[in-house]
C-alpha positions in Angstrom: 5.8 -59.9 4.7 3.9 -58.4 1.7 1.2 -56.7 4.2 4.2 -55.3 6.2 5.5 -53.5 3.2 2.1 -52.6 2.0 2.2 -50.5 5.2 4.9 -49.5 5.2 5.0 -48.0 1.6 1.4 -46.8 2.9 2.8 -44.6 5.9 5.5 -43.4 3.6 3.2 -42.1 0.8 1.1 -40.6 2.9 4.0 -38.7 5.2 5.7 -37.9 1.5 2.1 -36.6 0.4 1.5 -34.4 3.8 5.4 -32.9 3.9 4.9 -32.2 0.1 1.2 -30.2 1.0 3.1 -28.4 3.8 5.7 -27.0 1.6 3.7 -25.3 -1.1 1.2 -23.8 1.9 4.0 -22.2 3.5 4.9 -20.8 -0.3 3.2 -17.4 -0.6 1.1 -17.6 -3.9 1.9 -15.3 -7.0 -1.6 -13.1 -6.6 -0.7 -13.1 -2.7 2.4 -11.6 -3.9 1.2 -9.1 -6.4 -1.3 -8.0 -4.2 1.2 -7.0 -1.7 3.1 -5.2 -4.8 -0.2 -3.1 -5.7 -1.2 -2.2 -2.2 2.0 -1.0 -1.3 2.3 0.9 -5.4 -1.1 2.4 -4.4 0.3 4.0 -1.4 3.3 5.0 -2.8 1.6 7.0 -5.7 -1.2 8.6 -2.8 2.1 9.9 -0.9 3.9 11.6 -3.6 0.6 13.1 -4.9 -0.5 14.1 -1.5 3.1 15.6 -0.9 3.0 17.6 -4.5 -0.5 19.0 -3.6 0.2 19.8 0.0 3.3 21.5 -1.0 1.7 23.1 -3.8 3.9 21.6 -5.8 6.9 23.0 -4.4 10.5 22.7 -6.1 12.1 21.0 -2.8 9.3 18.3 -3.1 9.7 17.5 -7.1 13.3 17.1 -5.8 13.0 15.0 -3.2 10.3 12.5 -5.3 12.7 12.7 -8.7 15.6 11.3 -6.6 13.4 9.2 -4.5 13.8 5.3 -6.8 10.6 3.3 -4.7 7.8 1.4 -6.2 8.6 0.1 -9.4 9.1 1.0 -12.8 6.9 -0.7 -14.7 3.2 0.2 -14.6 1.5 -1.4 -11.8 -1.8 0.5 -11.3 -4.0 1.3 -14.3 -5.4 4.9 -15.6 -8.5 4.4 -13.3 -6.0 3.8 -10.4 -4.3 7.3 -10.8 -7.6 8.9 -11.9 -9.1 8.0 -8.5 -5.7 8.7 -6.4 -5.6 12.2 -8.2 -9.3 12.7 -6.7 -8.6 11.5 -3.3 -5.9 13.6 -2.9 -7.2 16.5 -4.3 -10.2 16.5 -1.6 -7.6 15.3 1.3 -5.6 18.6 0.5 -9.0 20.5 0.3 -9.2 19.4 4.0 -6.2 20.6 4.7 -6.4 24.1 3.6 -9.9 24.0 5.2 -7.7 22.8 8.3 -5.4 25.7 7.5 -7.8 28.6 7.1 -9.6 27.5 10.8 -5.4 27.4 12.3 -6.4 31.3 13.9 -8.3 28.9 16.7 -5.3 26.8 17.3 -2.5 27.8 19.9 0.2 30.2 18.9 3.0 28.4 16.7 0.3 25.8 15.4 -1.1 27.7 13.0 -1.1 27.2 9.3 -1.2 23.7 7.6 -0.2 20.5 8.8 0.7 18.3 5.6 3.0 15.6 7.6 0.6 14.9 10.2 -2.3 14.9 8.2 -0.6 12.4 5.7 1.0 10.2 8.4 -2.6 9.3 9.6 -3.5 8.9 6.3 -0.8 6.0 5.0 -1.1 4.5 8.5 -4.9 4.1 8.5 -6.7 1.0 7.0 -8.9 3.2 4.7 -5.9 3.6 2.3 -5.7 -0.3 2.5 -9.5 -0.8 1.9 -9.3 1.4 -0.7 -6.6 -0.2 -2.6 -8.1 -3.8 -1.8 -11.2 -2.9 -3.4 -9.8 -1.1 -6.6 -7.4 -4.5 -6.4 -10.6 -6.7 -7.0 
């Protein structure tokens, strides 16, 4: 009778020990989490600066991104963070003008610079991501 309770309370420590295991797996962790939070900050920040630059700084783009409330509030990224954005962005929007200036070879009506495009494949690609992983760490 004792070694049949023995097992018994065996089995159900172990089950209780494997469901409790299970539970905080499926749990994202808080750095999974605030990685998730930079990353997408990161972006954020490289499209509005990408957007003001490609704009050049236009009046109906500071509107847009003053009324625009995504991301947070309080400071996620650090000084470097925006240093390095601010840099990036300056030489993607160098690439477009280059882009721009070379538009006399493109077909009528697709001339001149091509901000949304350019940006679109920017914010979709993994580089962005890599990026931001690597300033992350």
């Amino acid at each position: 009778m004792i070694k049949r309770t023995l097992i018994y309370f065996s089995i159900l420590y172990f089950l209780m020990t494997g469901i409790r295991c299970k539970s905080t797996q499926l749990r994202p962790s808080r750095n999974d989490e605030y990685e998730k939070i930079y990353l997408n900050q990161f972006k954020l920040t490289y499209l509005r600066q990408i957007l003001y630059k490609s704009y050049n700084n236009s009046k109906a783009i500071k509107e847009i991104i003053n009324f625009d409330h995504s991301g947070f509030t309080e400071l996620i990224l650090s000084e470097q963070d925006f240093e390095l954005i601010d840099s990036v962005t300056t030489a993607h929007n160098e690439i477009m003008k280059i882009d721009s200036v070379q538009g006399y070879l493109r077909a009528e009506g697709a001339q001149g610079k091509r901000p949304l495009g350019f940006i679109l494949n920017k914010v979709e690609s993994k580089w962005l991501d890599s990026l931001a992983r690597r300033r992350l760490r």
